[in-house]
C-alpha positions in Angstrom: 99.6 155.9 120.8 98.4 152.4 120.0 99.0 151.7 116.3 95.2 150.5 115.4 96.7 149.1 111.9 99.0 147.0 113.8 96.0 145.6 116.0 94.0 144.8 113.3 96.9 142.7 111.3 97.5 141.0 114.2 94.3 139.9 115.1 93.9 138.6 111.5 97.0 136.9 111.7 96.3 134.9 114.9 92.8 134.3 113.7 94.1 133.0 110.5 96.5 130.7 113.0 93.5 129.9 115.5 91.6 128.5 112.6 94.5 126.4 110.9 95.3 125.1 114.3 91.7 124.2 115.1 91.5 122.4 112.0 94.4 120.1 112.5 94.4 119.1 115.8 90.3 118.5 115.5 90.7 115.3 114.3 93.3 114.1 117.3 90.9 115.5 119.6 88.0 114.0 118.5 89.8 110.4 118.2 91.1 110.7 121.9 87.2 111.9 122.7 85.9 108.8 121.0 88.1 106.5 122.6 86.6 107.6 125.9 83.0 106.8 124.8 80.5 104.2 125.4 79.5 102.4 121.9 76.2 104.2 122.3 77.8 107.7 122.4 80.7 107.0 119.9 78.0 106.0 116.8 75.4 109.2 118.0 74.4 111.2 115.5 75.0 114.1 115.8 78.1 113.5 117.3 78.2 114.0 121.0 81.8 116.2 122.0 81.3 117.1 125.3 77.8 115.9 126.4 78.5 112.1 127.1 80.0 110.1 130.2 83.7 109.0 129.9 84.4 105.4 130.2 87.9 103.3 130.0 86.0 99.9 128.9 87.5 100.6 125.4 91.3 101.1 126.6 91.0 98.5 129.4 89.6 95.6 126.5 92.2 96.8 123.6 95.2 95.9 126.3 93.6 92.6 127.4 92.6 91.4 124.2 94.7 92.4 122.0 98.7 92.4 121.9 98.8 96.1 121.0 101.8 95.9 123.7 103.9 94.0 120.8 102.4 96.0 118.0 104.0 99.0 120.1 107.3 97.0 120.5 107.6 96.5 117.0 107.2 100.1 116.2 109.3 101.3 117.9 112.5 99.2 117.2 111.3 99.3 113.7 111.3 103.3 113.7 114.5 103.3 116.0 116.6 100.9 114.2 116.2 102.6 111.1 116.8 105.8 112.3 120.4 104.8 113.9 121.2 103.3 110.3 120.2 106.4 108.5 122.1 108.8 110.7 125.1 106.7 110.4 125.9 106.3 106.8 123.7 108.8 106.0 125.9 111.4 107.6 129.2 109.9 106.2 128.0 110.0 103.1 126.8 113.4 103.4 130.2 114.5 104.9 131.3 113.0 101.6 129.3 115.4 99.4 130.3 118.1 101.2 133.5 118.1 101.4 135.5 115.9 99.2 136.1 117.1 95.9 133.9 114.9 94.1 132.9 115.6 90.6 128.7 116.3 90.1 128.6 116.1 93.8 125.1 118.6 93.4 123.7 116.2 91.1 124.3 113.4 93.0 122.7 115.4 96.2 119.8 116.0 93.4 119.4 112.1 92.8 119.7 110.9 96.4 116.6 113.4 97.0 114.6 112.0 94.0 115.2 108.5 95.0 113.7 109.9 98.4 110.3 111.3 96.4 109.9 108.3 94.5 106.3 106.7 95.1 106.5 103.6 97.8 104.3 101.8 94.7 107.5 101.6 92.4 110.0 100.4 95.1 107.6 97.8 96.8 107.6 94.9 94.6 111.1 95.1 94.1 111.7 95.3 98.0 108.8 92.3 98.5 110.6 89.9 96.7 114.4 90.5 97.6 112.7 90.3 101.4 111.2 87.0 100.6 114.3 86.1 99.0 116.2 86.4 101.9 113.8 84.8 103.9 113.3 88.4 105.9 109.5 88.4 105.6 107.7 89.1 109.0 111.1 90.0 110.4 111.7 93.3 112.1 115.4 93.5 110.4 113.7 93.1 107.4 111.0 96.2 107.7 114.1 98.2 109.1 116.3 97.8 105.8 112.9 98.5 103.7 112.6 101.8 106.2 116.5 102.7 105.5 115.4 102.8 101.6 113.6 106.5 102.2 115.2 107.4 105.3 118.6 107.1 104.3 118.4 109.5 100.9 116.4 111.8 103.1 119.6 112.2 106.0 121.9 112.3 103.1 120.3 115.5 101.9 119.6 117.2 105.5 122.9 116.4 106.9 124.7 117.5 103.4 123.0 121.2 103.2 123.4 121.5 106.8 127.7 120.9 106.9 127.8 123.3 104.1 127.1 126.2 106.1 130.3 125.0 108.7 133.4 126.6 108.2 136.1 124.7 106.7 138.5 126.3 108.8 137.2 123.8 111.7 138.5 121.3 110.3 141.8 122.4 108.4 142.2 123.4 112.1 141.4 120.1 113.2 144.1 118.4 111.1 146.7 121.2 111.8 146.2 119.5 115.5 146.9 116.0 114.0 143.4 114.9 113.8 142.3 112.9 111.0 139.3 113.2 108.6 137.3 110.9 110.8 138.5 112.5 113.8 137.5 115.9 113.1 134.5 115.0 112.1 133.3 113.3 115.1 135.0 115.1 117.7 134.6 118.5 116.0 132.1 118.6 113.2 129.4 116.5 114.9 128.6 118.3 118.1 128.4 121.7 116.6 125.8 118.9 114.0 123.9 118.0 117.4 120.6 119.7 116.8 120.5 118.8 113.3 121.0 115.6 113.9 118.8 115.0 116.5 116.1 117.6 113.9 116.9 115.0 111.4 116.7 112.1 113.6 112.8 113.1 115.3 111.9 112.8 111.2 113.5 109.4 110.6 111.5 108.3 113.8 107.9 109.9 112.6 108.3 108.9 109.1 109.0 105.5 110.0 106.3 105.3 112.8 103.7 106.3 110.5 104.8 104.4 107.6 102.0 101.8 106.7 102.6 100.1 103.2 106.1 98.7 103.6 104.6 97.6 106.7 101.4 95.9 105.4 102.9 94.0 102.7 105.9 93.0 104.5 104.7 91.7 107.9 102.1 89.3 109.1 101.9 88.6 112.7 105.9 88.8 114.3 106.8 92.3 113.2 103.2 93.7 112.8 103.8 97.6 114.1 100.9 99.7 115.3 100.0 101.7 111.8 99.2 97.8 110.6 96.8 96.7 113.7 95.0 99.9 113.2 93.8 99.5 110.3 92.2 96.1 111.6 90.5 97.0 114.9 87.2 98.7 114.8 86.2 102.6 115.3 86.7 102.6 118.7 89.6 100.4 119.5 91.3 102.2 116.8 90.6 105.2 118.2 92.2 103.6 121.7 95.2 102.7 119.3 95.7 105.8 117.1 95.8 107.7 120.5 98.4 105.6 122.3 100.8 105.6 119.0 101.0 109.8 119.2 101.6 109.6 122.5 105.6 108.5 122.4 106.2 111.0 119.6 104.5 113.8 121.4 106.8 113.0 124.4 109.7 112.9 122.6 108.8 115.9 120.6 108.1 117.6 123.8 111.6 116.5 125.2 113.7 117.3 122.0 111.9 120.9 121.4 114.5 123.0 122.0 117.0 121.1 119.7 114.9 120.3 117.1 113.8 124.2 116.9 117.7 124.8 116.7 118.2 121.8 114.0 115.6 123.3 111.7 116.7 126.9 111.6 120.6 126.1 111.3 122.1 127.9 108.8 119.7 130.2 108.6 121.3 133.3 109.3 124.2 132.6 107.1 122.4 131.4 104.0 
């Protein structure tokens, strides 16, 4: 006998879900709609969805006349360069936290995290002027350490609470063998880490994809990255940009899914 209770919380449930999705992804939809239209049709009011001819004009003009190409360069060894530096000493350290006996080692985890929630507005200045001091203004290297400053505090926190819920045995094992503390933790320790890592790793990338202000104030023309050239391209050419920057994280969402599904719930069960 069909459970009519059931029914009804589980069509109010994925209603609920229909109508949160719908109002997210409305907006991308919409942008990747109006990068498709004629001038005409994009400033219509009321705004024309479905009822208007698709044209490329707008994406085949943003690629010859602008050098969104480079803007996309940047970006991405901007977000990628970071990310690698994060995930490196931001996993030793957080090795460290974890498992040496260091004394106010959860209040130290505590600070890292606060330093990671500070506002961009307090660390700017600060960041602008050591940049310029080092002659690192308009330089990619430059926007990649200023990236590392809330990446890094962000990996040290992930990658702590998620070497916690390992065994210690692994690596008391590990040594018993005649491995040492680096070797059992990055032959043993770091590929049952994997899909944490590459959980934390998908993060580093969007935060620093996305991340605008460091960029603004810290580039000019060299190491301009796509958030930057949005903001100065018009309605439609920005909607032409803002499309093509989702598209490589989608992908490598797409491609990571399983892993990053497995990163975010590790531990899980155990805690």
């Amino acid at each position: 006998m069909i459970n009519k209770k059931k029914l009804l919380q589980g069509a109010i449930f994925y209603g609920i879900l229909s109508l949160v999705m719908l109002f997210f992804l409305f907006p991308i939809f919409f942008m990747i709609i109006t990068s498709l239209k004629s001038p005409l049709d994009a400033y219509a009011i009321p705004p024309k969805l479905f009822n208007f001819i698709p044209t490329a004009n707008n994406w085949i003009r943003i690629f010859i006349e602008k050098p969104i190409l480079s803007y996309m360069y940047n970006s991405i060894v901007v977000a990628f360069g970071t990310t690698l530096i994060s995930m490196v000493f931001g996993s030793l350290a957080a090795y460290s936290l974890a498992r040496f006996q260091i004394k106010q080692a959860n209040k130290i985890s505590i600070f890292v995290l606060l330093i990671r929630m500070l506002p961009p507005f307090a660390a700017v200045i600060p960041i602008f002027l050591i940049m310029k001091r080092f002659g690192l203004l308009d330089a990619k290297f430059g926007l990649i350490i200023a990236h590392t400053t809330f990446n890094l505090p962000f990996v040290v926190w992930m990658m702590r609470e998620f070497i916690l819920t390992l065994p210690l045995e692994i690596e008391e094992a590990g040594m018993m063998d005649g491995l040492s503390r680096f070797q059992t933790f990055y032959q043993l320790l770091l590929p049952l880490l994997k899909p944490s890592l590459i959980a934390v790793s998908i993060f580093c990338v969007i935060f620093s994809w996305s991340e605008f202000l460091f960029a603004f104030l810290l580039t000019q023309t060299e190491a301009k990255t796509m958030p930057v050239a949005i903001a100065e391209l018009s309605w439609q050419q920005a909607s032409v940009a803002g499309t093509t920057i989702i598209i490589p994280i989608f992908l490598l969402s797409i491609c990571v899914q399983k892993h990053l599904i497995r990163g975010l719930t590790f531990g899980a069960i155990k805690n």
